[in-house]
Backbone as a ProteinNet text record, in pm:
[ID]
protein_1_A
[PRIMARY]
XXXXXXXXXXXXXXXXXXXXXXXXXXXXXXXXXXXXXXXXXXXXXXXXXXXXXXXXXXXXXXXXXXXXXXXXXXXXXXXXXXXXXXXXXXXXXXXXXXXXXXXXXXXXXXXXXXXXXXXXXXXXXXXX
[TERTIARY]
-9157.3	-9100.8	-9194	-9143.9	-9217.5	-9173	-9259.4	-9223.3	-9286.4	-9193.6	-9248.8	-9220.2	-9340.3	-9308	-9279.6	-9230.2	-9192.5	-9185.7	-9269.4	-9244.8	-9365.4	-9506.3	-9615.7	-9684.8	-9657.2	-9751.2	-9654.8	-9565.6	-9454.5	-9464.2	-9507.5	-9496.6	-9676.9	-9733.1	-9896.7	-9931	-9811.3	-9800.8	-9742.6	-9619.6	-9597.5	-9631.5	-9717.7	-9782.4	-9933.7	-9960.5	-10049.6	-9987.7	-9901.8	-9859.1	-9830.4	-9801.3	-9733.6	-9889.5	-10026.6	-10104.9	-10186.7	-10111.2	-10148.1	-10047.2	-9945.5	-9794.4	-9869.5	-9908.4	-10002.5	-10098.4	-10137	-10259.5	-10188.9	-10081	-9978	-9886.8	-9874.2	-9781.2	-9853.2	-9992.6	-10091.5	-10069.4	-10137.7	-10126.5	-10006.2	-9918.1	-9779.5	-9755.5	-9804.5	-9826.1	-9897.8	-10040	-10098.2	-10065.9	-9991.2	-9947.5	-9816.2	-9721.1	-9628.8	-9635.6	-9750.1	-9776.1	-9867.2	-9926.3	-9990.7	-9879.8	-9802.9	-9715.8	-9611.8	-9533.4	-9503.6	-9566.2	-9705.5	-9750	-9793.5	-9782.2	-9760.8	-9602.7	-9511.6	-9404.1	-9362.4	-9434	-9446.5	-9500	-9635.8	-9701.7	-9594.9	-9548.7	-9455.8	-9315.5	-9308.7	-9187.9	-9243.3	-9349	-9413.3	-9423.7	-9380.4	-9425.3	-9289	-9282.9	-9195.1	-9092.8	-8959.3	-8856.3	-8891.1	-8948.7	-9039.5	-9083.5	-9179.2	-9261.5	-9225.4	-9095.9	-9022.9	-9026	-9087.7	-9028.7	-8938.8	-8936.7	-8801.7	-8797.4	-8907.8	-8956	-8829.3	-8779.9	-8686.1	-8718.7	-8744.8	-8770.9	-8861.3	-8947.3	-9030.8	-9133.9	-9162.4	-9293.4	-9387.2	-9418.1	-9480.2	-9626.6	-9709.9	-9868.1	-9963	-9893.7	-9944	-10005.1	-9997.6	-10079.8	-10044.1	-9894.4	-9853.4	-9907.7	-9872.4	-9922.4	-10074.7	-10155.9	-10284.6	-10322.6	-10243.8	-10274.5	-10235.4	-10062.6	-10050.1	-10188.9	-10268.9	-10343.1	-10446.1	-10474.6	-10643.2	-10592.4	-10479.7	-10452	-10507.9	-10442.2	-10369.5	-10323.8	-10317.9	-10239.2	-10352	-10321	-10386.4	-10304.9	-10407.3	-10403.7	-10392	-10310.3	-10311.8	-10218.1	-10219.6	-10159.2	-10218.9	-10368.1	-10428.6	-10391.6	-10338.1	-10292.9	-10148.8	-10048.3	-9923.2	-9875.1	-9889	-9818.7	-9896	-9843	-9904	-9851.1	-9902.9	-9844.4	-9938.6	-9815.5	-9860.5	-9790.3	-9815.5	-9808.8	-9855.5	-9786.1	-9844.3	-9848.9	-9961.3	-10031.4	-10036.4	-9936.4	-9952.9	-9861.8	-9882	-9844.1	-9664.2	-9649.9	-9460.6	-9426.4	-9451.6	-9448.5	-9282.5	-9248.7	-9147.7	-9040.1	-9059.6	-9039.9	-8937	-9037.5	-9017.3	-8885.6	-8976.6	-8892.3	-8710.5	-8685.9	-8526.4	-8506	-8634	-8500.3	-8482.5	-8488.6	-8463.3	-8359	-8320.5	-8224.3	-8197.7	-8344.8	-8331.5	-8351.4	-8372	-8424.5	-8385.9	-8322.6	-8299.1	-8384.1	-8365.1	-8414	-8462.5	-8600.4	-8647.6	-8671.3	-8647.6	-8695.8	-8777.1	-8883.7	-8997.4	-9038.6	-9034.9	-9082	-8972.8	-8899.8	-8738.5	-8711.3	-8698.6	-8621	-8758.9	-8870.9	-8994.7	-8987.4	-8942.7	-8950.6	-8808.5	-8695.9	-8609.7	-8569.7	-8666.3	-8705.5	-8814.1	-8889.2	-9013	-8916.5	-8865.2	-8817.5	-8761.9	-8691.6	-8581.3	-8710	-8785.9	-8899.9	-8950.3	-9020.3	-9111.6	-9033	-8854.3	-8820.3	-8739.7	-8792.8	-8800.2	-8889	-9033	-9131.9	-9198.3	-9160.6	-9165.3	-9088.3	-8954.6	-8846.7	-8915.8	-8991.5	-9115.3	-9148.4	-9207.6	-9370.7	-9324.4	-9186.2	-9116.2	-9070.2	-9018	-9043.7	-9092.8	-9208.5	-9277.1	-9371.2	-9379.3	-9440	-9385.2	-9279.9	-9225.7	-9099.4
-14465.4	-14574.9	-14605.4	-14632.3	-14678.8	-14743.8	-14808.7	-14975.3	-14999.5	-15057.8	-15050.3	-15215.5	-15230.7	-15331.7	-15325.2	-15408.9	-15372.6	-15545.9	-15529.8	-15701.4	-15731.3	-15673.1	-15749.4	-15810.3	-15705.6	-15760.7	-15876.3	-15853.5	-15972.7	-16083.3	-16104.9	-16194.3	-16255.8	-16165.3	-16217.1	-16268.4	-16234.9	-16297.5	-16428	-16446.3	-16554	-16716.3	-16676.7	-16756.9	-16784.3	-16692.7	-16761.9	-16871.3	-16816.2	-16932.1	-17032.4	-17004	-17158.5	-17244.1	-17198.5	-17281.5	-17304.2	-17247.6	-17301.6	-17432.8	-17389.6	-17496.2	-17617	-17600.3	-17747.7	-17875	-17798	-17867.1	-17941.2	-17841.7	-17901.9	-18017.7	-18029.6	-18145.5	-18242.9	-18207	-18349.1	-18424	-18330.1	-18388.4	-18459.5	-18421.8	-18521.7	-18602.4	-18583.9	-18740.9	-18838.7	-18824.4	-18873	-18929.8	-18883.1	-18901	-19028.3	-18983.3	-19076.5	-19183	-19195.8	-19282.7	-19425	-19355.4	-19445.6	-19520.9	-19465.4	-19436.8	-19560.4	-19559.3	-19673.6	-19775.4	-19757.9	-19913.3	-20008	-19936.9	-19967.5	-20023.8	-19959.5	-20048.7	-20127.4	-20166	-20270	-20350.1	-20342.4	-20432.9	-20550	-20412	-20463.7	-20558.9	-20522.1	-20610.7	-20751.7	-20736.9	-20853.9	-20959.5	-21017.4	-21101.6	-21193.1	-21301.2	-21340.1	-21315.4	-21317.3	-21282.6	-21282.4	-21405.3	-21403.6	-21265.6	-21263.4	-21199.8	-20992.6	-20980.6	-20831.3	-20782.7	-20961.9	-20882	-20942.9	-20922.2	-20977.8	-21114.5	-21183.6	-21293.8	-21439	-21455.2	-21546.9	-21679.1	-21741.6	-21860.5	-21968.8	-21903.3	-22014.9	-22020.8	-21960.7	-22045.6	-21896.1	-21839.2	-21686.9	-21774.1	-21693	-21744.6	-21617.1	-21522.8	-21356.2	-21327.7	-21399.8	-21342.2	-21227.8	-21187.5	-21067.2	-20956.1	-20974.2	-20880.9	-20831.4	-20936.4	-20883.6	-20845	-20845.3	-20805	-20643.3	-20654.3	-20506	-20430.7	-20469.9	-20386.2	-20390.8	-20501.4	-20499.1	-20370	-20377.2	-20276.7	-20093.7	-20101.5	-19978.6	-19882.5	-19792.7	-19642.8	-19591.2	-19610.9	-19526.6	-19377.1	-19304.9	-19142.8	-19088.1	-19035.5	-19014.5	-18852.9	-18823.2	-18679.5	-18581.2	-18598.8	-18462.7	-18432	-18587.1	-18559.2	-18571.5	-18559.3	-18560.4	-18703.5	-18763.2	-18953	-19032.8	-19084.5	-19224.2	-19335.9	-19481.1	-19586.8	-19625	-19774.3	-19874.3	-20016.6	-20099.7	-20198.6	-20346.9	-20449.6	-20593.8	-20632.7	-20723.1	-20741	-20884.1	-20962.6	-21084.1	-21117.3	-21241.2	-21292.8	-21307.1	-21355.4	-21369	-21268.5	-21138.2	-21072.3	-20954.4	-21008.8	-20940.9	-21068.4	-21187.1	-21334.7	-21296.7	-21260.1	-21272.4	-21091.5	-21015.9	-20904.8	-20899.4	-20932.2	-20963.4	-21047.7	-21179.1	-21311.2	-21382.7	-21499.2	-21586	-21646.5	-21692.9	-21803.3	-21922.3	-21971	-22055.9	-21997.1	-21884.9	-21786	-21685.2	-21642.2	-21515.6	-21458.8	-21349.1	-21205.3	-21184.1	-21165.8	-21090.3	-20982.2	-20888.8	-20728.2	-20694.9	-20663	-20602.8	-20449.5	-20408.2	-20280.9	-20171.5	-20223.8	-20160.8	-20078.3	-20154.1	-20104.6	-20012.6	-20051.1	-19953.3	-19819.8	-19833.1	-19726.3	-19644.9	-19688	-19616.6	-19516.4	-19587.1	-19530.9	-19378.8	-19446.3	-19349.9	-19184.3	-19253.1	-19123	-19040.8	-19078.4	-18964.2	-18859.5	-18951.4	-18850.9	-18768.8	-18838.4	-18759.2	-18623.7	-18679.7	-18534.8	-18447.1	-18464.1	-18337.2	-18308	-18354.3	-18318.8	-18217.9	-18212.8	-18133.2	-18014.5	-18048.9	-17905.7	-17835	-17881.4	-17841.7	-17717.8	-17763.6	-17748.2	-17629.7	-17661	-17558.8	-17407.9	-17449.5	-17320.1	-17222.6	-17329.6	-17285.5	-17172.3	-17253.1	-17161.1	-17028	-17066.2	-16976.1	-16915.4
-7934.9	-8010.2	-8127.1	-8254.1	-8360.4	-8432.4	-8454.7	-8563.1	-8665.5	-8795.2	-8899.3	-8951.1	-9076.8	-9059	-9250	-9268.3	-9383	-9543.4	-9625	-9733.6	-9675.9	-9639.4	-9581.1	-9741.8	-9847.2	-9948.8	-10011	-10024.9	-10052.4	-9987.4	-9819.9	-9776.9	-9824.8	-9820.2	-9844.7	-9961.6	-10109.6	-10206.2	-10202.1	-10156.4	-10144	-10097	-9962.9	-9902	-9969.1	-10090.3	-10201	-10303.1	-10311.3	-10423.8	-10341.9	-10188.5	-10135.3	-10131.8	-10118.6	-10113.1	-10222.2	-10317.8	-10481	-10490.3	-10462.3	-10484.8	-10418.9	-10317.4	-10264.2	-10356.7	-10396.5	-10485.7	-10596.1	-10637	-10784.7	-10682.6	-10559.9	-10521.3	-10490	-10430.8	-10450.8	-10589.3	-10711.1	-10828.8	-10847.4	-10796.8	-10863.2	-10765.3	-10622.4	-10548.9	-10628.4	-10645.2	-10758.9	-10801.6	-10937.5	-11082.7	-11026	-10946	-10947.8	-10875.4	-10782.9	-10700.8	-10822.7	-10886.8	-11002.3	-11087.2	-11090.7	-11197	-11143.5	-11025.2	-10910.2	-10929.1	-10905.9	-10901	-11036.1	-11138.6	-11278.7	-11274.4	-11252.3	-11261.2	-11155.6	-11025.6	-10962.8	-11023.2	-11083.3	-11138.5	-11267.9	-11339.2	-11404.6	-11383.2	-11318.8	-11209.7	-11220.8	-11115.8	-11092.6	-11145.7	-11293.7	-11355.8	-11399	-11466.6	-11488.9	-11576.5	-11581.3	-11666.3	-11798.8	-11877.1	-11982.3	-12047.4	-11924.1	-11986	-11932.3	-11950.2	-11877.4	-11765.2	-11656.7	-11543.5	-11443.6	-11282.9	-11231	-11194.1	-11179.3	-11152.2	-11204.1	-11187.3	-11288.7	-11236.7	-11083.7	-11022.8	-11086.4	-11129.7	-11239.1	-11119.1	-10993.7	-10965.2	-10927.9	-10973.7	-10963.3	-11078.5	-11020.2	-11009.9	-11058.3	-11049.2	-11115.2	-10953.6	-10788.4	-10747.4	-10716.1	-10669.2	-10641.8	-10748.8	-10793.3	-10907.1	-10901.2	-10909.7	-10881.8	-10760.3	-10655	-10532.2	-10518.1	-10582.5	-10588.8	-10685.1	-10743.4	-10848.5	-10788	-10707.6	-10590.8	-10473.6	-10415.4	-10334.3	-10380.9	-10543.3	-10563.9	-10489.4	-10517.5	-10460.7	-10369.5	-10253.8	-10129.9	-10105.9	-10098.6	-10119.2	-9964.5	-9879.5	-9738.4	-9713.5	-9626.1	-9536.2	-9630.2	-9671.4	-9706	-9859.7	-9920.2	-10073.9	-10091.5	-9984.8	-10000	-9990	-9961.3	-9947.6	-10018.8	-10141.9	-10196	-10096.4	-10140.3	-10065	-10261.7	-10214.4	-10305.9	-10213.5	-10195.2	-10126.4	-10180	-10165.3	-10203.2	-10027.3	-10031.7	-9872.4	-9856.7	-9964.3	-9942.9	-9843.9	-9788.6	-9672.7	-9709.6	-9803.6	-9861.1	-9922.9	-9950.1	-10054.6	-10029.5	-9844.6	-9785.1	-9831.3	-9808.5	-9890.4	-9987.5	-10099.1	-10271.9	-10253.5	-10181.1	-10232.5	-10174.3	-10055.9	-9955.3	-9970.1	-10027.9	-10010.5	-9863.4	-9849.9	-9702.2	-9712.3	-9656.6	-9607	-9777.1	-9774.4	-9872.3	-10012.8	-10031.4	-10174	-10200.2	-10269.6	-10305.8	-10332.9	-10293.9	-10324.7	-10490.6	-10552.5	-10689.9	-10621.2	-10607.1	-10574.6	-10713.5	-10654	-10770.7	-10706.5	-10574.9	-10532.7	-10568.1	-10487.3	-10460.5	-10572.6	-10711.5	-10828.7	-10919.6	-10854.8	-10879.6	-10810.4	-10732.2	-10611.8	-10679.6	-10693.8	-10709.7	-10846.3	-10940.8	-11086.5	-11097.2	-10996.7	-10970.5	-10897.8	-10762.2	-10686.8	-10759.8	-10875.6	-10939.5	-11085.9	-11108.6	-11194.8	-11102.8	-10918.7	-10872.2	-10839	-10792.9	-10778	-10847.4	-10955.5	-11103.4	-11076.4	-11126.4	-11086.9	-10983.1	-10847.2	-10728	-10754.5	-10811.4	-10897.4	-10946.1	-11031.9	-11163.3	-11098.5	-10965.2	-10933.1	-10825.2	-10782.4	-10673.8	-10770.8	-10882.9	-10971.7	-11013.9	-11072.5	-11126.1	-11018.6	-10897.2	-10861.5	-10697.7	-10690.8	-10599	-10664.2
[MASK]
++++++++++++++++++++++++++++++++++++++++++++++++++++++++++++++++++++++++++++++++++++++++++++++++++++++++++++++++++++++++++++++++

């Protein structure tokens, strides 16, 4: 009986670029995870001044909290987080009973996802 095996250099090429392709999807975790919390930040402020804030009683702390937080870097380069850690900040973003909802993450988050995944397209191309 004999066996052959056959695409070994093909497969040994490929699985180079897949751990090149790595490093380019950190970078655009990175890049868009920064990139998120810039337009959280932006959110953050009052209607005034271009962002969702319209209630009149916003204090800038959210805002500076999202920017004391920033972008925590996790799973080896692949997951940003950006987060506000204030105690109401689930409050301000859904809204209670007595308040409506300003969403400042949400409409950050949903702007961001559609660049980051071009971006990953990019990066899936380019290199496989």
């Amino acid at each position: 009986m004999k066996m052959e095996i056959q695409g070994l250099e093909e497969l040994q090429r490929d699985l180079k670029k897949l751990s090149e392709t790595k490093n380019d999807v950190k970078d655009v975790v990175k890049s868009h995870g920064s990139q998120m919390l810039q337009k959280a930040m932006k959110n953050a402020r009052h209607t005034a001044s271009g962002g969702v804030f319209a209630k009149g009683y916003t204090t800038g702390h959210t805002r500076r909290n999202l920017q004391q937080n920033g972008v925590k870097i996790s799973d080896g380069g692949l997951t940003a987080t950006v987060e506000s850690t204030t105690d109401y900040a689930a409050y301000v973003e859904y809204g209670t009973r007595k308040m409506e909802a300003e969403p400042y993450m949400k409409p950050a988050y949903e702007k961001q996802k559609i660049l980051f995944e071009e971006d990953i397209e990019k990066v899936v191309e380019k290199n496989l």
